[in-house]
Each structure stands twice: as C-alpha cells, then as structure tokens.
MIZAFI-326986 format. One line per 8 residues: their letters; for each residue x, y, z of C-alpha. Coordinates in Angstrom, 2 decimals. Last residue first. Example, Ala and Ser with C-alpha at 12.3 -4.5 7.8 and 13.67 -1.06 7.14 Angstrom:
// residues 2
SA) 13.67:-1.06:7.14; 12.30:-4.50:7.80
// end
This chain:
// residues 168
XXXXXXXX) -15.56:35.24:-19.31; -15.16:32.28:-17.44; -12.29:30.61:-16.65; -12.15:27.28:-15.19; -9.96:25.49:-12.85; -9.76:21.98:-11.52; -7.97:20.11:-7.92; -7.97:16.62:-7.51
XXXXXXXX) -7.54:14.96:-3.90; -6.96:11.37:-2.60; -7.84:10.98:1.22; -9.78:7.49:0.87; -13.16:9.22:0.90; -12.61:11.24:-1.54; -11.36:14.91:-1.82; -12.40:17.67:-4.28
XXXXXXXX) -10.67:20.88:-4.93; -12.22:22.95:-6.99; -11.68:26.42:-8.94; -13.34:29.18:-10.69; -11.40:32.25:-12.63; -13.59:35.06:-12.96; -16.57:36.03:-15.46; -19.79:36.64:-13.04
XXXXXXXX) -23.17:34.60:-13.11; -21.69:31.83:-11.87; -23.79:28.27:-10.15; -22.19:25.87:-8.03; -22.61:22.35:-8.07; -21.10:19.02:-5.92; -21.29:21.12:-3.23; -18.98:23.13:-0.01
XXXXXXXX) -19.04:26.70:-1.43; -16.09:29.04:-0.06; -16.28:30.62:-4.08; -12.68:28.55:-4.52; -14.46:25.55:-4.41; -13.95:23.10:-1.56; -15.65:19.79:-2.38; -15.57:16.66:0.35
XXXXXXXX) -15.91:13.21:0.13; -16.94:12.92:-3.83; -19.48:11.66:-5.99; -17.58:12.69:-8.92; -18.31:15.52:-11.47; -17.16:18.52:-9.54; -20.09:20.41:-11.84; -20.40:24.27:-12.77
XXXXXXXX) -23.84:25.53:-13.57; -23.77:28.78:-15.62; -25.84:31.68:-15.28; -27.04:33.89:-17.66; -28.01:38.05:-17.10; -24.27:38.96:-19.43; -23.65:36.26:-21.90; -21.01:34.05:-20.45
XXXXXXXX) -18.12:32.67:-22.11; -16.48:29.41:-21.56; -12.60:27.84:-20.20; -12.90:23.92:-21.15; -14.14:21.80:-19.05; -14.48:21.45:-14.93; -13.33:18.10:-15.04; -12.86:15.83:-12.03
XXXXXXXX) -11.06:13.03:-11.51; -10.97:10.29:-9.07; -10.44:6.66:-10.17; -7.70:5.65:-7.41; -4.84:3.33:-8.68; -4.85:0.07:-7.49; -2.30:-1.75:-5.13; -2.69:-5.22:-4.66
XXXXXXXX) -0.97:-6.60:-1.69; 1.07:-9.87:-1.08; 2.77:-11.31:2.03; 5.91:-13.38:2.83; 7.43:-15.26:5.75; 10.95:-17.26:5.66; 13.05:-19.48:8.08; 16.83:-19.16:7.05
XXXXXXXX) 17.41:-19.42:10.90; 18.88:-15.52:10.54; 15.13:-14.32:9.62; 13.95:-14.19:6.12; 11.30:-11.62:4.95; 9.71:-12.18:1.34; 7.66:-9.56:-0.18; 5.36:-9.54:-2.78
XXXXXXXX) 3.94:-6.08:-4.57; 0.83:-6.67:-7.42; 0.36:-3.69:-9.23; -0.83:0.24:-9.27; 2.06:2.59:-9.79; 3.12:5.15:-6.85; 4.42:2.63:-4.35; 7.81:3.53:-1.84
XXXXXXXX) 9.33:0.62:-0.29; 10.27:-0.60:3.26; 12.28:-2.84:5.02; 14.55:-2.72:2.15; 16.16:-5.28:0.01; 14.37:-4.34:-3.64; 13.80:-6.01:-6.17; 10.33:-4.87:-7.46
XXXXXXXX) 9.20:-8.40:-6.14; 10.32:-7.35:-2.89; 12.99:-9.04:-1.23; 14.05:-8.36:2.62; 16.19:-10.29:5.23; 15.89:-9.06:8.58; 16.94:-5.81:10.78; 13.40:-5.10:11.78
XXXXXXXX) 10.44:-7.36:11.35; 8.06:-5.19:9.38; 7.54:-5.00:5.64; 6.43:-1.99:4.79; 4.52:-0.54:2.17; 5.21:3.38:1.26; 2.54:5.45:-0.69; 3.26:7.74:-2.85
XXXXXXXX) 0.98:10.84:-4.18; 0.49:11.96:-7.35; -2.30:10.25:-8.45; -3.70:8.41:-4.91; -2.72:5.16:-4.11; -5.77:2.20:-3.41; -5.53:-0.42:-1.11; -5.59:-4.22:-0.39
XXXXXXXX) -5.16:-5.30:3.26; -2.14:-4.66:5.54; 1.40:-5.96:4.69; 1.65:-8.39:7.45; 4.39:-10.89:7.58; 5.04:-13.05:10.72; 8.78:-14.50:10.18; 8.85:-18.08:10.10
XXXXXXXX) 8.79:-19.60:12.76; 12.68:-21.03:14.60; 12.30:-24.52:16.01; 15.26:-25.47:18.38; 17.47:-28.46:18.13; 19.54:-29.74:20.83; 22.09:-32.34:20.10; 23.81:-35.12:21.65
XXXXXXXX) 26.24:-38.03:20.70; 27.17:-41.43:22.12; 29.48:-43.77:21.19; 29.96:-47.11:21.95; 32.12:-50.40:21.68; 30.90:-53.95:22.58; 32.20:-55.72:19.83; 28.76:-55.86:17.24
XXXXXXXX) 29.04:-52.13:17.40; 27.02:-49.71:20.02; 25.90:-46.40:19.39; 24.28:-43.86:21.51; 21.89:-41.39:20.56; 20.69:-38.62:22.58; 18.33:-35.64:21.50; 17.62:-32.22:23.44
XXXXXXXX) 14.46:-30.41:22.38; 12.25:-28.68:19.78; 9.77:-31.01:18.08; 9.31:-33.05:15.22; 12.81:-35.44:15.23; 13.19:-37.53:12.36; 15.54:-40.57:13.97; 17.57:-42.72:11.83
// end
C-alpha cells in the first residue's frame, strides 16, 4: 500500500514467492477545488434585485435556494451558499449575507396651509443625495404655496425612495 500526496507517475511491481511479476502504472493528477468568490457582504435595495454570481463557467452549481445556475437573482435579505463542482468532483463554495437597506423617507400625511405660514418639509434620512421636485438639493425645504411636493432621495449604496405631499 502506497498513499501517494502529490501529482505524478507511480510504478509498482509485484513479485510472488515463485519468481513471477507484475507491474502496473498510473499517473494521478491533483485537480483544486474550484476558486469561489461571491464578493463581500451587501445590502439590496427595496425594489430592486440584485444578481450573485458564482463564477467558473460551465460547472456544477447549487445554491442554497436550489438553484443550478451560474447566477441568481436576490431581492429578500438572507444567508445565500453556493457550491461549484468542477468535472474532478473537486468542490468550492462561498457565503454572503444579504441585508435589506433601511432607507425610507416620509413626507406625512397631505396638510393644509394657512395663507402667510410656511411649512418645513423633511427627507428624514441622512441621505446621499435629495432631489425635490422644487430643483432643491437638502435634507429641508420650506412651502409657503399649496402644490404637490416630492423627493427623491438616494444613499450612498445607490438605493432610492421617492415621497409626495400635498399641500393645500
């Protein structure tokens, strides 16, 4: 018995007790395991899929949502594992955590506006970027007329919200 460790060519030859022999030979070749890289922890944005992939084209796939594609679309936040396994039955696997991201914002509920007042109108979260439909670029904007007010506000890993108000 012979455990062979590293890739090569082996010989063995037999001999019996009478003289006779018998040789053999085999190569063996170390196959790695398939280099799986799913990228680092993230975040998916209400509303809007993201798709993980597994890499190493034309292998074996299994993701723990069951699936046996090289990639797979994520809109829920959870744990996703895949296993890639290459034609030497050799087999690499990588896990991300997918969260869901926390922005909101909430302009309230549609108010009146005595004639001479102003009302201050908040995005609510700290946010990337704010694009109200006035053309102003802050967290807070200020009416004095009735109309129909809206924001979009993106953060700082692309996801955006969008709120309206009416104010009469």
């Amino acid at each position: 018995t012979y455990t062979a460790t590293t890739a090569g060519t082996y010989n063995v030859t037999v001999t019996n007790a009478a003289g006779c022999s018998s040789s053999d030979t085999i190569s063996i070749t170390i196959d790695s395991a398939p280099i799986v890289s799913l990228g680092p922890d993230t975040v998916v944005c209400d509303g809007q899929p993201i798709t993980l992939a597994a890499g190493n084209a034309g292998l074996t796939y299994l993701w723990s949502t069951g699936a046996t594609t090289q990639t797979i679309p994520v809109s829920y936040p959870g744990r996703y594992i895949v296993r890639v396994t290459n034609s030497s039955n050799c087999t690499g696997r990588d896990t991300i955590e997918v969260s869901r991201s926390t922005l909101n914002v909430d302009l309230g509920a549609d108010r009146e506006l005595c004639t001479g007042d102003s009302l201050q109108l908040d995005a609510g979260p700290v946010g990337e970027t704010y694009a109200w439909s006035t053309t102003e670029d802050t967290r807070f904007i200020f009416v004095t007329q009735p109309g129909s007010y809206s924001v979009t506000v993106t953060d700082t890993l692309g996801c955006v919200v969008t709120d309206d108000i009416s104010i009469t």
